[in-house]
N, CA, C and O atoms as a CHARMM CRD file, in Angstrom:
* protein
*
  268
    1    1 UNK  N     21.54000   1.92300   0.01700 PROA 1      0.00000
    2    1 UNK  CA    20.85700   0.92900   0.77200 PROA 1      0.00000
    3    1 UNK  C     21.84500   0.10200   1.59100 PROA 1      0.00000
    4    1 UNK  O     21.45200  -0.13700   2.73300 PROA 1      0.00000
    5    2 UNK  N     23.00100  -0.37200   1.27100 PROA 2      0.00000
    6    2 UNK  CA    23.74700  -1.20000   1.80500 PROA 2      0.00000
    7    2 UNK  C     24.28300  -0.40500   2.70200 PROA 2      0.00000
    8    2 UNK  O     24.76500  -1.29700   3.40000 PROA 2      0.00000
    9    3 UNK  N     24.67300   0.86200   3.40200 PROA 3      0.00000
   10    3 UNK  CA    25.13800   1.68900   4.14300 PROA 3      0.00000
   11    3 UNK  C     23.90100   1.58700   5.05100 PROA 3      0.00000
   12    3 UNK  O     24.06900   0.84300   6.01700 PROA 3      0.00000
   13    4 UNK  N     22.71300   2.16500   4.95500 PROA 4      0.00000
   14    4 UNK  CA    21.51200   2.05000   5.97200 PROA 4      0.00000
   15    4 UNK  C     21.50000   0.51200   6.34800 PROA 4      0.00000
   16    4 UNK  O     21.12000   0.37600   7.51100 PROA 4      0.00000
   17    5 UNK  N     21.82600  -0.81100   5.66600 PROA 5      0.00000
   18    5 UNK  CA    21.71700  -2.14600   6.17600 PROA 5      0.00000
   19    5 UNK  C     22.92000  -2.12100   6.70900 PROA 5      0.00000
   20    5 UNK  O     22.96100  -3.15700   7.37200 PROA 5      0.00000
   21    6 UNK  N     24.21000  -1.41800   6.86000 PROA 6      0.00000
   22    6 UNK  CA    25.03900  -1.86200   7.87700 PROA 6      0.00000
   23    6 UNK  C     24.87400  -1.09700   8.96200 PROA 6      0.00000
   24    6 UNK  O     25.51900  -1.20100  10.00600 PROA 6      0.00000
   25    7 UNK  N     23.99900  -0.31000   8.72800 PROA 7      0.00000
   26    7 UNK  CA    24.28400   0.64000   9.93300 PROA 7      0.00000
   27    7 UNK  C     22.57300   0.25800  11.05400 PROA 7      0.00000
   28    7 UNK  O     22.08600   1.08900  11.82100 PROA 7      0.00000
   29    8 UNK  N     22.02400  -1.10000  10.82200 PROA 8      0.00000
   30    8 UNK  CA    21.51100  -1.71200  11.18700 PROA 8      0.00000
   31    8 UNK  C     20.07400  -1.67000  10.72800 PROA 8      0.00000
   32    8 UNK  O     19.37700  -2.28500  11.53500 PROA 8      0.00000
   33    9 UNK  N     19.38500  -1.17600   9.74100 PROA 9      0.00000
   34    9 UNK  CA    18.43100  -1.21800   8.75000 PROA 9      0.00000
   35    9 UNK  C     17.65200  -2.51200   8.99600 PROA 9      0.00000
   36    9 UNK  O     18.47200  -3.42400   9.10400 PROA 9      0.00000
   37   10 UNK  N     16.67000  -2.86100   9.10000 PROA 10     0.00000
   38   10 UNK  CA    15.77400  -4.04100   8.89300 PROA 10     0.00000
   39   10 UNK  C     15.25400  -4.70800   7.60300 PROA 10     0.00000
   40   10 UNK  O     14.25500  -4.31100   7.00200 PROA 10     0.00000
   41   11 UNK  N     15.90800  -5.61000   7.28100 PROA 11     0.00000
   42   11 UNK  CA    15.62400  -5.62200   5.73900 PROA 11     0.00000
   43   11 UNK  C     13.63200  -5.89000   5.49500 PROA 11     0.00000
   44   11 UNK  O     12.93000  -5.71000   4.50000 PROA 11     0.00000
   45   12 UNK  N     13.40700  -6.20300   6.41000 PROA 12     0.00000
   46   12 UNK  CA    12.05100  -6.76200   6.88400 PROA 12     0.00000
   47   12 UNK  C     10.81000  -5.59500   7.75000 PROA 12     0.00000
   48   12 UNK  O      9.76600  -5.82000   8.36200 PROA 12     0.00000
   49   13 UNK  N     11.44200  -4.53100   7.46900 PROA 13     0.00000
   50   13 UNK  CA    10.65500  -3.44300   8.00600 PROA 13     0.00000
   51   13 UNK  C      9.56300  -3.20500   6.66300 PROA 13     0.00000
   52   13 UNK  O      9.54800  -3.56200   5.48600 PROA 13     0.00000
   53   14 UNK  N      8.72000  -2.43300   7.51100 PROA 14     0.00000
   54   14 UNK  CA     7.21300  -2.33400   6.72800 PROA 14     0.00000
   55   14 UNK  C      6.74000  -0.63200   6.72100 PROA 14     0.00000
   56   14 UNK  O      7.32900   0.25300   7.34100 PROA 14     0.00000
   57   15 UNK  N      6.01200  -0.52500   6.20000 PROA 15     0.00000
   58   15 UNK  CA     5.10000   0.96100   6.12500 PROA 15     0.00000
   59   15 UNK  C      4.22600   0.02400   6.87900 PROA 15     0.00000
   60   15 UNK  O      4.23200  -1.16100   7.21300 PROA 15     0.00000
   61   16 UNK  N      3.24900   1.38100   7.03800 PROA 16     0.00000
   62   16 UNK  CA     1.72700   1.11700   7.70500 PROA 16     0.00000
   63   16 UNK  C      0.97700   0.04200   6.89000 PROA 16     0.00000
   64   16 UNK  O      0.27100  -0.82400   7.40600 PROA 16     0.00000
   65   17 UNK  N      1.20100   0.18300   5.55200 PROA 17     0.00000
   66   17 UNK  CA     0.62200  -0.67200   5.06300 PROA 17     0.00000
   67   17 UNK  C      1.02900  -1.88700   4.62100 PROA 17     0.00000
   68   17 UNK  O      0.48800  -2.44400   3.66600 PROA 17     0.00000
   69   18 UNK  N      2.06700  -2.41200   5.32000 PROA 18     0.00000
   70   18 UNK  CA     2.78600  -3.48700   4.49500 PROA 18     0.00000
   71   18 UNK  C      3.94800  -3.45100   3.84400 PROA 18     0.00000
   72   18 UNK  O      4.91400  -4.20600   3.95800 PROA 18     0.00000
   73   19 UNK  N      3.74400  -2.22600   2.93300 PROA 19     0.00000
   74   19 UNK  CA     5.12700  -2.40800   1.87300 PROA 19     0.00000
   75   19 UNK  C      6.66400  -2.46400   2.59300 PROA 19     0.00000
   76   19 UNK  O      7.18000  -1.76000   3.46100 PROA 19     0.00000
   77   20 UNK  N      6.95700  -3.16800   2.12700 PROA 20     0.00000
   78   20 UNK  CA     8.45300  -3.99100   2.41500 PROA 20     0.00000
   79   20 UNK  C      9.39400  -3.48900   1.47000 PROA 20     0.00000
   80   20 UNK  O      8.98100  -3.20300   0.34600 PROA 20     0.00000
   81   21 UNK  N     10.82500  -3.31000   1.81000 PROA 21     0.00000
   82   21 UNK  CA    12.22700  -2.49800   1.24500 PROA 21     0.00000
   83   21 UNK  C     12.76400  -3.44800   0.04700 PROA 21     0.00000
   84   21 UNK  O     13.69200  -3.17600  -0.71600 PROA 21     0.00000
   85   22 UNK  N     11.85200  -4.80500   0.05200 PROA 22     0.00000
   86   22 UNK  CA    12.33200  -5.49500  -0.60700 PROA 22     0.00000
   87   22 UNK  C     11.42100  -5.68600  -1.94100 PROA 22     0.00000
   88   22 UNK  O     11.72300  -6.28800  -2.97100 PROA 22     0.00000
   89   23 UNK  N     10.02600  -4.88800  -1.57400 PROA 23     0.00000
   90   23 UNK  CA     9.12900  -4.91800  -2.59500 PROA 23     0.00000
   91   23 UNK  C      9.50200  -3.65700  -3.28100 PROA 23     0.00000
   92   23 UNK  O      9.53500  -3.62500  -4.51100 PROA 23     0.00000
   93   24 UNK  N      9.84600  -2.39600  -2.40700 PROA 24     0.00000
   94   24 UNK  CA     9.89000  -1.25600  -3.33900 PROA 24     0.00000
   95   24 UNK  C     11.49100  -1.50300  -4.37000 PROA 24     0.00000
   96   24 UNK  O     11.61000  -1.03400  -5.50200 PROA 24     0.00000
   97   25 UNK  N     12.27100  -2.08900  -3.86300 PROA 25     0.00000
   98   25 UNK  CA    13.33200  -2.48800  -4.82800 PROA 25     0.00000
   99   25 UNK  C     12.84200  -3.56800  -5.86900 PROA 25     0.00000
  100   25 UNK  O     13.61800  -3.94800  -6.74500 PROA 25     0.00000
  101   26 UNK  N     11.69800  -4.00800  -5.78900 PROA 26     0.00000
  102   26 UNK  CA    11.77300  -4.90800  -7.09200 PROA 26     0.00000
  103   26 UNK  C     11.90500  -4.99700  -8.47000 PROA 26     0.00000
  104   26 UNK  O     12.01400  -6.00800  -9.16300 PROA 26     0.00000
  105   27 UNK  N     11.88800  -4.10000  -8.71600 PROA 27     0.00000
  106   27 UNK  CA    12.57600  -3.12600 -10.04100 PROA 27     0.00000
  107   27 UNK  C     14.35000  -3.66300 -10.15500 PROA 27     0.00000
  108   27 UNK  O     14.79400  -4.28800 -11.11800 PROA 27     0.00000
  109   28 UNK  N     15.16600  -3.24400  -8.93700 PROA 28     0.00000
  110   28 UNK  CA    16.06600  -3.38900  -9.28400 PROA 28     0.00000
  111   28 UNK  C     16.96800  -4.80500  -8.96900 PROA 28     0.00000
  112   28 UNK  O     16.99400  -5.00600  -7.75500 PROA 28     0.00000
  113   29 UNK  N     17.63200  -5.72600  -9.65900 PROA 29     0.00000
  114   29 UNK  CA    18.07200  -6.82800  -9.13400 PROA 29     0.00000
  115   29 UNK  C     19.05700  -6.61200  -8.05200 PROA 29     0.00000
  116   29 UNK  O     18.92000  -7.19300  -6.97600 PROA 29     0.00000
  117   30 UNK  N     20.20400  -5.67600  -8.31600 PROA 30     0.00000
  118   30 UNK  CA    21.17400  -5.92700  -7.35600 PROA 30     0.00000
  119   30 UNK  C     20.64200  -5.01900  -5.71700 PROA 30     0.00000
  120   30 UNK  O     21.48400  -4.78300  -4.85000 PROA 30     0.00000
  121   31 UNK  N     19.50300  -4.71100  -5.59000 PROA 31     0.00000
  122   31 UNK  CA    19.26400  -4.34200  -4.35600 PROA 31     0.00000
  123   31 UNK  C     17.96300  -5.47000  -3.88900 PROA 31     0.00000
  124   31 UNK  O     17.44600  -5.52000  -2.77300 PROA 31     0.00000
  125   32 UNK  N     17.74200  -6.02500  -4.65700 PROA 32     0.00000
  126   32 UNK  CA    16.71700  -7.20200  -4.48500 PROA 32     0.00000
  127   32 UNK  C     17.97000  -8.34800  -3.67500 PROA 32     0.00000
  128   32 UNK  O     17.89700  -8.75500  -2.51500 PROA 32     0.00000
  129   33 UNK  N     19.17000  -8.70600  -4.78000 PROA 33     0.00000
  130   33 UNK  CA    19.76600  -9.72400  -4.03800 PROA 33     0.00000
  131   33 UNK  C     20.88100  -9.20400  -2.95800 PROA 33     0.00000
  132   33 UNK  O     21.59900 -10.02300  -2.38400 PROA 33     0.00000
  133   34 UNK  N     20.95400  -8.24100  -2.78900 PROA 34     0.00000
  134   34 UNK  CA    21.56600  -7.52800  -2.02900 PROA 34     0.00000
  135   34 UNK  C     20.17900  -7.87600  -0.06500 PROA 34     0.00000
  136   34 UNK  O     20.32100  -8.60700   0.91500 PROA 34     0.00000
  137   35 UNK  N     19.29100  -7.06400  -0.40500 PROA 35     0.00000
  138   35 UNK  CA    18.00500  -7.65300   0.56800 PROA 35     0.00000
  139   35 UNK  C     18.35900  -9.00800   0.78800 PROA 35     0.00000
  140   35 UNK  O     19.06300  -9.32300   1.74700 PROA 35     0.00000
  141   36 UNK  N     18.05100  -9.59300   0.20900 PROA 36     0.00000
  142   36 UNK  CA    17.95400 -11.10500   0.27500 PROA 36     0.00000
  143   36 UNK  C     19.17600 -11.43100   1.13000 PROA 36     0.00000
  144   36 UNK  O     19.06200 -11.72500   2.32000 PROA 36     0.00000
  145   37 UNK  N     20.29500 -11.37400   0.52300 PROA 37     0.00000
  146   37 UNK  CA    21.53600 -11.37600   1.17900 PROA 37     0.00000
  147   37 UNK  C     21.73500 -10.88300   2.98400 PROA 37     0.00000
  148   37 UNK  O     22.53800 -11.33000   3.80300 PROA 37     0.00000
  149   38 UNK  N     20.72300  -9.86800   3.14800 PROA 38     0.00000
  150   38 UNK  CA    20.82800  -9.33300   4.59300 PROA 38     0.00000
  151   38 UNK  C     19.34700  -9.80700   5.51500 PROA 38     0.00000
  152   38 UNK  O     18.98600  -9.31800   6.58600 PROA 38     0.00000
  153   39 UNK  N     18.58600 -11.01300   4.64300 PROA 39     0.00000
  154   39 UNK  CA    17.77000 -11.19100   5.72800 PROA 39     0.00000
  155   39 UNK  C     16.31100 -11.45100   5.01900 PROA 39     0.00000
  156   39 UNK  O     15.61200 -12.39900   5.37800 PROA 39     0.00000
  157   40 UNK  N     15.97200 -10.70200   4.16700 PROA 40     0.00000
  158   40 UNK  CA    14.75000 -10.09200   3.45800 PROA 40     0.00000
  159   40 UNK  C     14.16700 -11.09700   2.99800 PROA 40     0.00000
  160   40 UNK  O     14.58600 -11.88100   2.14700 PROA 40     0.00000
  161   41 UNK  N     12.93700 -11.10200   3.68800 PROA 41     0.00000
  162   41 UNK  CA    12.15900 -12.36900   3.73000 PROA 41     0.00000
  163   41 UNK  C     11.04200 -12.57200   2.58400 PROA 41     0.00000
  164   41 UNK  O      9.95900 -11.98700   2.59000 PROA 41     0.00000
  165   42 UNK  N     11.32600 -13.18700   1.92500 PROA 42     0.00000
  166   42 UNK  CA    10.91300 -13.29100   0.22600 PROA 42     0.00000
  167   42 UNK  C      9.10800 -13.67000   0.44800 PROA 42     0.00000
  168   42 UNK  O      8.43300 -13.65200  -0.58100 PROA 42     0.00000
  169   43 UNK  N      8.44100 -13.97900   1.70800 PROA 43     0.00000
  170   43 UNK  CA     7.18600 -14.49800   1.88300 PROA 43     0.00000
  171   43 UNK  C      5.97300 -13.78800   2.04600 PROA 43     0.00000
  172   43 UNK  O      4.79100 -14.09100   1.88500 PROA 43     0.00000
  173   44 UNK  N      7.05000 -11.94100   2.69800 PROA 44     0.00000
  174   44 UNK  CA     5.94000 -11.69100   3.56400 PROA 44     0.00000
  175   44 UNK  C      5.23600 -10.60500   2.33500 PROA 44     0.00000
  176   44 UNK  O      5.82700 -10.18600   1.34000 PROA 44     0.00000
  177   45 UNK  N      3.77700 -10.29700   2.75100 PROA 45     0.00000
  178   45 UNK  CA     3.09200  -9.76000   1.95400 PROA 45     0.00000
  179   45 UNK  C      2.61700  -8.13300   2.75200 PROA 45     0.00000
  180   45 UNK  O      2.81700  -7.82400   3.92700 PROA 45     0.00000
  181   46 UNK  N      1.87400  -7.20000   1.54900 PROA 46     0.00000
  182   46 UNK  CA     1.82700  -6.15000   1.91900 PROA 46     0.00000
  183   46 UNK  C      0.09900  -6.55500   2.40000 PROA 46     0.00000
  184   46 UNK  O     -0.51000  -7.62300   2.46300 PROA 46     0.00000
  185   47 UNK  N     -0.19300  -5.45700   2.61700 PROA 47     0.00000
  186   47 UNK  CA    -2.09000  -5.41700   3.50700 PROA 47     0.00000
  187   47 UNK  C     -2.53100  -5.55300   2.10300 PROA 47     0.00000
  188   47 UNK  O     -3.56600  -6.20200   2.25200 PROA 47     0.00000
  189   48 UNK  N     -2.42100  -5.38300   1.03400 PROA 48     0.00000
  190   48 UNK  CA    -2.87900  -5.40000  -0.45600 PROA 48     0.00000
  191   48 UNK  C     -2.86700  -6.98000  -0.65900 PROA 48     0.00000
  192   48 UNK  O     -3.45800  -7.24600  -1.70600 PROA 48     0.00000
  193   49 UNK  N     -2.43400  -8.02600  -0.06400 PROA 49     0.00000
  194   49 UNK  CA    -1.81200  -9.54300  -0.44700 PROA 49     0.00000
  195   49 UNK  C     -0.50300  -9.84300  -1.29500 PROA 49     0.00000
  196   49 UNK  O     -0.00700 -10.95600  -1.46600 PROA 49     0.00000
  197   50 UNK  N      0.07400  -8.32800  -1.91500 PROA 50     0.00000
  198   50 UNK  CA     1.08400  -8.72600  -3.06500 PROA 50     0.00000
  199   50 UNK  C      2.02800  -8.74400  -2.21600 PROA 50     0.00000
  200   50 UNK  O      2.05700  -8.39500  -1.03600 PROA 50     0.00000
  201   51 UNK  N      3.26400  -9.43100  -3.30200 PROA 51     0.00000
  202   51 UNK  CA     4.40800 -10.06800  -2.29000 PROA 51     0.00000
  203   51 UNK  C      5.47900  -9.37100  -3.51400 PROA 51     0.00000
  204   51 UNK  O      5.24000  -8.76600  -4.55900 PROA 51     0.00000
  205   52 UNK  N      6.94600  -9.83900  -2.72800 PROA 52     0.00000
  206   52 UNK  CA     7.59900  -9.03700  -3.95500 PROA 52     0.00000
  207   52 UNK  C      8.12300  -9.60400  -5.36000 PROA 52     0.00000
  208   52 UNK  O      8.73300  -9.11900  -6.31300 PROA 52     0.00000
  209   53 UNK  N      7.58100 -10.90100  -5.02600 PROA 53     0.00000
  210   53 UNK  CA     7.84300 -11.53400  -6.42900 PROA 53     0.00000
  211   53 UNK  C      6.56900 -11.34100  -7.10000 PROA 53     0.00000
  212   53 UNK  O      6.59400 -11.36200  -8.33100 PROA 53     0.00000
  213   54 UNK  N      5.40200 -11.14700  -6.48000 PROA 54     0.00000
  214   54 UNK  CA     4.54600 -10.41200  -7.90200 PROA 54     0.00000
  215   54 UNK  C      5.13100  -8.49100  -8.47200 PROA 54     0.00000
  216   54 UNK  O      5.16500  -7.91700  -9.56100 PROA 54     0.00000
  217   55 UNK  N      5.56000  -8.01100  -6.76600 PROA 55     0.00000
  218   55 UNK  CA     5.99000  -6.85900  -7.58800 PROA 55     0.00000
  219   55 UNK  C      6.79500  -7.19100  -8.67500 PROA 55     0.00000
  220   55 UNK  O      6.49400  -6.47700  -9.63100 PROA 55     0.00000
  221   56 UNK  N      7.69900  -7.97900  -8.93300 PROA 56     0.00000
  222   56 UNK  CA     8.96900  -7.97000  -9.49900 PROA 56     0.00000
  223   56 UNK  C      8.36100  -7.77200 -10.94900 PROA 56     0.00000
  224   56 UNK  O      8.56200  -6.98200 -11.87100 PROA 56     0.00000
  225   57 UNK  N      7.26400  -9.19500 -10.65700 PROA 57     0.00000
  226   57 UNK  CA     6.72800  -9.43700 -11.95900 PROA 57     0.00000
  227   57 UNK  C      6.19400  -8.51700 -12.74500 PROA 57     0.00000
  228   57 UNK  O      6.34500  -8.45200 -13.96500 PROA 57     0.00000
  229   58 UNK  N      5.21600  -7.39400 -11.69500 PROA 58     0.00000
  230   58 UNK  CA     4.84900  -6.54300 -12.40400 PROA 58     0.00000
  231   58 UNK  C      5.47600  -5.23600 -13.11000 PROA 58     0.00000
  232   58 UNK  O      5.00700  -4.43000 -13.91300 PROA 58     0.00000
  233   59 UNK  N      6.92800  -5.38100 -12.37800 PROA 59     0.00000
  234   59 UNK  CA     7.77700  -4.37400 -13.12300 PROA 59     0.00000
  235   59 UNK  C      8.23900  -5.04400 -14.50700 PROA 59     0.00000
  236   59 UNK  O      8.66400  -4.38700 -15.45700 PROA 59     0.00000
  237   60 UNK  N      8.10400  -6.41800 -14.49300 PROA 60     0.00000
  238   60 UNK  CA     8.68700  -7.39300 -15.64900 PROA 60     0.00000
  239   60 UNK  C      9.93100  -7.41200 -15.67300 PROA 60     0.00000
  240   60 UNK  O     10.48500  -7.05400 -16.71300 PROA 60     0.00000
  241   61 UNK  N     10.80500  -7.87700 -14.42000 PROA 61     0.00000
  242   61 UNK  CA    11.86900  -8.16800 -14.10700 PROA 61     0.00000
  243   61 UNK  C     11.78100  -9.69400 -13.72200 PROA 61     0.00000
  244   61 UNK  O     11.53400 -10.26200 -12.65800 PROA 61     0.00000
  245   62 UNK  N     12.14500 -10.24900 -15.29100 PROA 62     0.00000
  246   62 UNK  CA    11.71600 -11.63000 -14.73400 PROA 62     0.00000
  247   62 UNK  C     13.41400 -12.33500 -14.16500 PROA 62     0.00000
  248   62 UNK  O     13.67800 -13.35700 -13.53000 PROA 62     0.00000
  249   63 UNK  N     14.20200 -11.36100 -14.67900 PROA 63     0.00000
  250   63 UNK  CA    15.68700 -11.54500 -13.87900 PROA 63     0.00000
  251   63 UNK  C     15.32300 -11.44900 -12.17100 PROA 63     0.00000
  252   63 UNK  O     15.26300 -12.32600 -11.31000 PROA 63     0.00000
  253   64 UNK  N     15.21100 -10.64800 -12.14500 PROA 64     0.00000
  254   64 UNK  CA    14.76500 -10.90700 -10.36300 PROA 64     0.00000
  255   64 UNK  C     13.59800 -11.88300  -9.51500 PROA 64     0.00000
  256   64 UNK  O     13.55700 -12.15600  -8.31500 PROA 64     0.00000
  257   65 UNK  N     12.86000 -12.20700 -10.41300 PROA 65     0.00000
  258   65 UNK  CA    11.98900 -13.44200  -9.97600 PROA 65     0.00000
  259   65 UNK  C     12.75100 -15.04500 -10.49200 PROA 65     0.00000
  260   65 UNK  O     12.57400 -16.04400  -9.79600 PROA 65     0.00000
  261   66 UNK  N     13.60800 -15.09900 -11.80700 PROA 66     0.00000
  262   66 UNK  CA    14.19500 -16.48200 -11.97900 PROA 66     0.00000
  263   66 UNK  C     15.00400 -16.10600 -11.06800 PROA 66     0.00000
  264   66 UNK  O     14.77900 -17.29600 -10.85000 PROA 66     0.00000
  265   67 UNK  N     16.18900 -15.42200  -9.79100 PROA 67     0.00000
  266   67 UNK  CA    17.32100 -15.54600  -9.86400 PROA 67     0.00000
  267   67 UNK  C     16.98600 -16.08400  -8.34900 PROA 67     0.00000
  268   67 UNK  O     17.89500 -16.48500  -7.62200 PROA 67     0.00000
């Protein structure tokens, strides 16, 4: 991931439906704060309404939602 974000990646890019690079990483912390770090906008939501701090939650990574 950090190779596709230097090589100018949008941390804020979407599918058709919303999902965000920062929601499908919510599982993992260091590509969550890694996102974050390059831009990745913690607000925006998918066409579903979830955002990636409910993904996070629902992976039960509550390390990546306290941090």
């Amino acid at each position: 991931m950090r190779a596709m974000l230097d090589r100018g990646f949008d941390p804020n890019a979407k599918t058709a439906r919303g999902t965000r690079p920062l929601m499908a990483a919510a599982g993992d912390v260091a590509k969550v704060r890694l996102l974050l770090d390059r831009g990745a906008d913690l607000t925006l939501r998918a066409a579903s309404g979830y955002s990636a701090l409910m993904t996070a939650a629902q992976y039960g990574r509550n390390d990546a939602v306290l941090d």
